[in-house]
N, C-alpha and C positions, 0 to 999 in steps of 0.2 A: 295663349302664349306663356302665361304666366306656370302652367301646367307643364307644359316644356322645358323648360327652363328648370324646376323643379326636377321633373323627369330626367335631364340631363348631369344635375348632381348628385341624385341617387349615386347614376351607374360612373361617374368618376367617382364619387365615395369607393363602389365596390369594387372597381378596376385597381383603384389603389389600396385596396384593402389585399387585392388577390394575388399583387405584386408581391406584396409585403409577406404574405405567406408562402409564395414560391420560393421571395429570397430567403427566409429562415430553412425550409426546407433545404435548401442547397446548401446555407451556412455550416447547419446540423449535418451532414454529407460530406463535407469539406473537413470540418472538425472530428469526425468520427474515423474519417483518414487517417489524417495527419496527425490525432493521437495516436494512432495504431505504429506509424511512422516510426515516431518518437521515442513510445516505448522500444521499441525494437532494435534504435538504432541508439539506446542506453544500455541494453540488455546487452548490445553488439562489442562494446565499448568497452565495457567492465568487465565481460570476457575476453576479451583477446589484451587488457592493460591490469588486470588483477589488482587486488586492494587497493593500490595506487590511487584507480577511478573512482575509488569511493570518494575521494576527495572532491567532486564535483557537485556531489549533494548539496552540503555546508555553502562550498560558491556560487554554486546558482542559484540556492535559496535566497542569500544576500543580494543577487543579484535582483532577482526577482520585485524583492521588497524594496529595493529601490526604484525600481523602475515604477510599482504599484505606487508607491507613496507619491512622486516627486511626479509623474507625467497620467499615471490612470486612478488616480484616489475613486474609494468609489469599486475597485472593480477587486476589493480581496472578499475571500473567502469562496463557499457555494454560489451566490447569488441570487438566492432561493429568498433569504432574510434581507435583500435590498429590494426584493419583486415584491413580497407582501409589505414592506414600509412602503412602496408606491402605491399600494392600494389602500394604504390608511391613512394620507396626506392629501388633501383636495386643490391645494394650488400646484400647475403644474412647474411655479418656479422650483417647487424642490423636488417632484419628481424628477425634474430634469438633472440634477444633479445625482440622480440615483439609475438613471434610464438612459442610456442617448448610443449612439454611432460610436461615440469615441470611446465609451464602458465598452461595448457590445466590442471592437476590435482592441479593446487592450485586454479583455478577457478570455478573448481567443487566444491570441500572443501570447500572453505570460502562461495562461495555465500547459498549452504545449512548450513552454521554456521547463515547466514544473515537469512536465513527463519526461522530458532531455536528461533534468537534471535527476531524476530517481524519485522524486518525493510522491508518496503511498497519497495519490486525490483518483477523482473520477470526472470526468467530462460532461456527468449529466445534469446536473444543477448547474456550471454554467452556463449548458445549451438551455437550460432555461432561464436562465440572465440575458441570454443572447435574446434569445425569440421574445422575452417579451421588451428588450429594447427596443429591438427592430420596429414591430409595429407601432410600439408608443413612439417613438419617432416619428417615423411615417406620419402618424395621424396626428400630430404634434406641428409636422410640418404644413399637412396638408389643410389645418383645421377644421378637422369632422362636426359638421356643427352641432352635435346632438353632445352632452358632457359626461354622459354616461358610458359612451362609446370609448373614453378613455378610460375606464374603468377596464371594459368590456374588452378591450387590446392588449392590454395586459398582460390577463387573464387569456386570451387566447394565444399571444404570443409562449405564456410560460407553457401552457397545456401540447404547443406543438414540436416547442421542445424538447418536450418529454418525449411525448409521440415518435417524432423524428431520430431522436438518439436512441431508443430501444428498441420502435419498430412495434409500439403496443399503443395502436391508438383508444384503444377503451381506457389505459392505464391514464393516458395524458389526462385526458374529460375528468376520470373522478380526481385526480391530483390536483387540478385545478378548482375542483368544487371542496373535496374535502381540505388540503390543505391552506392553498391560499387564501379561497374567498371564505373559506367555515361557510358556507351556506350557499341553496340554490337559486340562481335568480333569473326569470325565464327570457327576461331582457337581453341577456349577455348569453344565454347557454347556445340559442343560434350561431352567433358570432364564432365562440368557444369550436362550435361543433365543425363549422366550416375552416378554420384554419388550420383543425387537426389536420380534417379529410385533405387539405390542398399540401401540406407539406410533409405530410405521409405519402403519399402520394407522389410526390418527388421524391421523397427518400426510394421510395421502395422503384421509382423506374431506373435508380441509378444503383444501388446496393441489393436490387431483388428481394422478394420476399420471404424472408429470411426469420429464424430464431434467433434469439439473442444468447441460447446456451444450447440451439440445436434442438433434438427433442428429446421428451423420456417415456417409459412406458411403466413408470412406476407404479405399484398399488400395495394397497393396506389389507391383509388379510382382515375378514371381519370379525368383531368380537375383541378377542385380546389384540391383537393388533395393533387397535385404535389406542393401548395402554399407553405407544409413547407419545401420542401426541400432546398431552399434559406435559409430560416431560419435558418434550422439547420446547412447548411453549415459554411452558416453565424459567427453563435455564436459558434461551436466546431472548428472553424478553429481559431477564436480570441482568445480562452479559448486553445488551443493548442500550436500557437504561441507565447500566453504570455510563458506558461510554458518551449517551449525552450528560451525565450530571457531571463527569468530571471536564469535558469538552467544556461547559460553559460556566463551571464556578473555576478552573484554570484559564480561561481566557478572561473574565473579571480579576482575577489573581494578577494575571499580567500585563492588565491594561496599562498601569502606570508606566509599569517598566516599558512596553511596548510604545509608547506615545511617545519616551522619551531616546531608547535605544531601538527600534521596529528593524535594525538592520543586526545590529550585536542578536537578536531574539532570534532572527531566521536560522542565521548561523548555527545558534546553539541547539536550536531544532533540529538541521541538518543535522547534526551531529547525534543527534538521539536518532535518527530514523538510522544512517548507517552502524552505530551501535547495537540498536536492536537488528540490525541485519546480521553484523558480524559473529553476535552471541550466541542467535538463533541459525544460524548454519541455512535461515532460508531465505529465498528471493520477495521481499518485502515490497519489493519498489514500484511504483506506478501503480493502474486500477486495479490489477489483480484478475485480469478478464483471464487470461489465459491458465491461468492455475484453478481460478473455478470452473471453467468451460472442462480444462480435463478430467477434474471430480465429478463433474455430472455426467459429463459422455464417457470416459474413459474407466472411471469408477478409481482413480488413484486414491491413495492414504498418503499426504506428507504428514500424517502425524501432527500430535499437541499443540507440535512449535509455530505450526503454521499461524493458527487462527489468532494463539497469543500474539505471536509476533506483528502481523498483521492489523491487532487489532492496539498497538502500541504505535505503529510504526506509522498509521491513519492518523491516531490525537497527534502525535507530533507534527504531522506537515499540518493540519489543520490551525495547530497553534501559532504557525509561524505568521500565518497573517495571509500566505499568496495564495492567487484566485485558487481554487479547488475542488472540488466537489466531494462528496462524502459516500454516496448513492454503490457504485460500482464497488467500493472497497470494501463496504457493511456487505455485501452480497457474497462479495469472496469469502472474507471473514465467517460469516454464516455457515458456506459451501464446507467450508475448511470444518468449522466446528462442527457441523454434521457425520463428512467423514470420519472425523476423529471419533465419533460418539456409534460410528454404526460395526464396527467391530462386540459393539456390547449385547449387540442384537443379532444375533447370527442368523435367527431365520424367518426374520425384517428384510424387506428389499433395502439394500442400501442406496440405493437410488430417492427412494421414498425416504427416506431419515435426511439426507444431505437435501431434498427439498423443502421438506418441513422444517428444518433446520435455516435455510437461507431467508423464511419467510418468520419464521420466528424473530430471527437478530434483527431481520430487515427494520420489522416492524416493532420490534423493542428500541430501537434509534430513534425514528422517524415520526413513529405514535400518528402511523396513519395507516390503520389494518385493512380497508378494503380496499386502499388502495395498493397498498402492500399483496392481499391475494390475489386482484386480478393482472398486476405486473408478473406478478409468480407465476401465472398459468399462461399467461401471453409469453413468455420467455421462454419458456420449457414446451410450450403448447399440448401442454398434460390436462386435459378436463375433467379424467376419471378421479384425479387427485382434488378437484375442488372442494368437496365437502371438508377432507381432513384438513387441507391448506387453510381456508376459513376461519374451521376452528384454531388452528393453532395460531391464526394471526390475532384472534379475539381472546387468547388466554395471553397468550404475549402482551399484548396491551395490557390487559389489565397486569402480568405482574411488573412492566414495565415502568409503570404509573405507581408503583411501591418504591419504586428506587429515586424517581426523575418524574413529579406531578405533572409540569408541563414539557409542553410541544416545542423541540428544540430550535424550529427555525422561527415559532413564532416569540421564545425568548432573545432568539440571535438578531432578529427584526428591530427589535427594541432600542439598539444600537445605533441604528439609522432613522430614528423616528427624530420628528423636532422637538428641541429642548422649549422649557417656557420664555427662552430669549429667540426662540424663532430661527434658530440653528440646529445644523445635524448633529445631534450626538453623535459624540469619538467613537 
C-alpha cells in the first residue's frame, strides 16, 4: 500500500511537472506572437503619423516604469539575472519574490507595452523569466518533495524558454548549463532535458518547424578564407564587450538617480533611443528580427549606421529599467555589423561574414560562446559553417574578456541577490 501511494506521487509529481511545461510552451507561442504583433503595429503607426509618433517612445517608456515599479517590481530588465539570483538563494521566501505568476504575467505585458512603444529589447530572456517562473511556481505550489527539484525547475523552466522562443532546443540545454547553472549536474539535466523536449514541442505543433533566420548555404573557401574569422572575432567580441561594460558600469552610474527618479530616467531614455533613430536615418526600434532576417536571407546593406545605431539604441532601452531582453537586438546588431564589413571582402560569401559576424557580437555580450555557436547554427540551420562559427565564437570571448572580464547577467544577478540584512538588493 505504502508502495502505491508513493507510486501515485511520483506521477502527480510528473503530471504537474508536464502541465507546466506545455503551459510555458504555449506562453512562449503566445508571446512570440504578440511581439510580432506589436512591433508591427508601431512600425504601422510611425508610418502613416510621421516624427510626430516618435513621441510615444519617451511615453510609454514612462509609462512602462511605472507600471514595473509600483504593480510588477521584480519583473525589469532581461530576466536572465533574476533566474540566476534564484538559483543562488536557498530559501524560497525570496525566490519568490524573484519567480511567481504575477512576474511571469507582468513580464509578458509590459515588455509587449515596450515593442508598442519602439524601445530597441528582445523577447527572449524574458521567455526565460517566463518559463522559469512558471515551473518554479508550479512546483512551489505543488510542493515537490525533493528540494533540489526546485533548483532543477528553474533551470528547466529558463532552458525551455530558450528553446521555445528560438525554436533551437540543443541551444536552451547548453544555455541552461553553461550560463545559469556554470556547471553540469546529472540530477537536474533529466528534468532540463524533458521540459525542453515538451515545450518545443508545442512550440513547433503551433509555429512549425521553423528557422529562426530561415536558412543559409554559406561556406568559407579554405586556406585564406578562414583569414577573417580572427577578424571578426576580433572586432565583434570588442564591439560586444564594450556594450556589456558600458550596459553595467551605466546602470551602477544610474542607480541613484534611478531609485529616486525611475520614471524621469525612462523618459530620458526614450528620448535617446528616438534620437539615435532620428540621426541615424534608420529603423532602430523593437528586436530587430526583420532587418536581420533580410540581411541574412535577402543579402541587404543598410550600411554603418545600422549596427551603430542599433547598437546605442539597445543600451538605451536597457537602461531605462523596463522588462527587455537583449538577445534578439545583439543578433541584429551582429547581422548588421557583418553586412557592413562584407563589402571589404568581395570574394568572401557575404552570407558567411554576416554569420560569423552575428556569432561574434553575439558572443562578445553574452560571454557564452558554445552556446553562442550552437544557437548560430540551430538558427541558420548551417552545419557546414560549424567549424568557422566555433572558432569565431572562442576568439570573441576571449577578446571580449579584454574589454568586460565578467559575465554580464551574472554581474546583473548580483543586483537581486540578498543584502547581509536579508533583503533584495535595489
Amino acid at each position: 500500500m505504502q508502495t502505491l501511494i508513493h507510486w501515485i506521487r511520483d506521477w502527480r509529481g510528473h503530471l504537474v511537472f508536464w502541465t507546466g511545461a506545455i503551459l510555458v510552451g504555449l506562453l512562449s507561442v503566445l508571446f512570440a506572437v504578440s511581439a510580432s504583433k506589436a512591433e508591427h503595429w508601431h512600425a504601422r503607426f510611425l508610418q502613416e503619423h510621421g516624427p510626430l509618433a516618435m513621441l510615444i517612445t519617451p511615453v510609454g517608456l514612462m509609462l512602462i516604469a511605472f507600471l514595473t515599479r509600483h504593480f510588477f517590481p521584480g519583473a525589469q530588465g532581461s530576466g536572465i539575472p533574476q533566474t540566476i539570483a534564484a538559483l543562488n538563494v536557498q530559501e524560497n521566501r525570496l525566490r519568490r519574490g524573484l519567480l511567481s505568476f504575477r512576474i511571469a504575467f507582468g513580464k509578458i505585458s509590459l515588455t509587449l507595452l515596450g515593442f508598442l512603444s519602439g524601445a530597441s529589447i528582445g523577447r527572449e530572456g524574458p521567455t526565460v523569466h517566463v518559463g522559469a517562473s512558471v515551473l518554479f511556481a508550479i512546483g512551489d505550489r505543488v510542493r515537490f518533495p525533493h528540494h533540489y527539484l526546485d533548483h532543477a525547475l528553474i533551470l528547466a523552466g529558463g532552458a525551455a524558454g530558450i528553446s521555445a522562443a528560438f525554436n533551437t532546443p540543443v541551444a536552451g540545454v547548453l544555455f541552461a548549463i553553461e550560463e545559469m547553472a556554470r556547471s553540469f549536474n546529472e540530477r537536474t539535466s533529466g528534468t532540463i532535458l524533458v521540459a525542453v523536449i515538451i515545450s518545443g514541442v508545442v512550440a513547433m505543433s503551433l509555429l512549425g518547424n521553423y528557422t529562426y533566420f530561415g536558412q543559409t548555404s554559406a561556406h568559407l573557401p579554405p586556406g585564406w578564407g578562414w583569414l577573417i574569422v580572427p577578424l571578426l572575432g576580433m572586432l565583434g567580441g570588442v564591439a560586444g564587450g564594450l556594450f556589456s561594460r558600458l550596459l553595467v558600469a551605466g546602470s551602477r552610474w544610474l542607480a541613484p538617480f534611478a531609485q529616486r527618479h525611475p520614471i524621469l530616467l525612462a523618459g530620458g531614455c526614450g528620448l535617446g533611443v528616438v534620437l539615435v533613430a532620428w540621426l541615424s536615418g534608420s529603423f532602430v526600434f523593437g528586436a530587430g528580427y526583420e532587418q536581420a532576417h533580410a540581411i541574412v536571407q535577402e543579402g541587404t546593406n543598410p550600411g554603418w549606421t545600422y549596427p551603430v545605431a542599433k547598437w546605442l539604441a539597445t543600451l538605451f532601452s536597457y537602461l531605462s529599467g523596463i522588462p527587455g531582453g537583449i538577445f534578439a537586438p545583439s543578433l541584429s546588431t551582429g547581422a548588421g555589423l557583418g553586412a557592413a564589413m562584407a563589402p571589404w571582402f568581395p570574394s568572401v560569401d557575404a552570407s558567411a561574414i554576416v554569420v560569423l559576424a552575428m556569432t561574434a557580437y553575439f558572443t562578445g555580450v553574452v560571454k557564452t560562446p558554445i552556446t553562442a555557436a550552437v544557437i548560430i547554427m540551430e538558427m541558420v540551420n548551417d552545419h557546414a559553417m560549424m567549424l568557422p562559427i566555433m572558432a569565431t565564437a572562442i576568439i570573441a570571448f576571449g577578446f571580449s574578456s579584454l574589454v568586460f572580464n565578467d559575465a554580464i547577467y551574472q554581474v546583473l544577478a548580483k543586483n537581486f541577490l540578498p543584502t547581509e540584512a536579508g533583503k533584495p538588493s535595489s
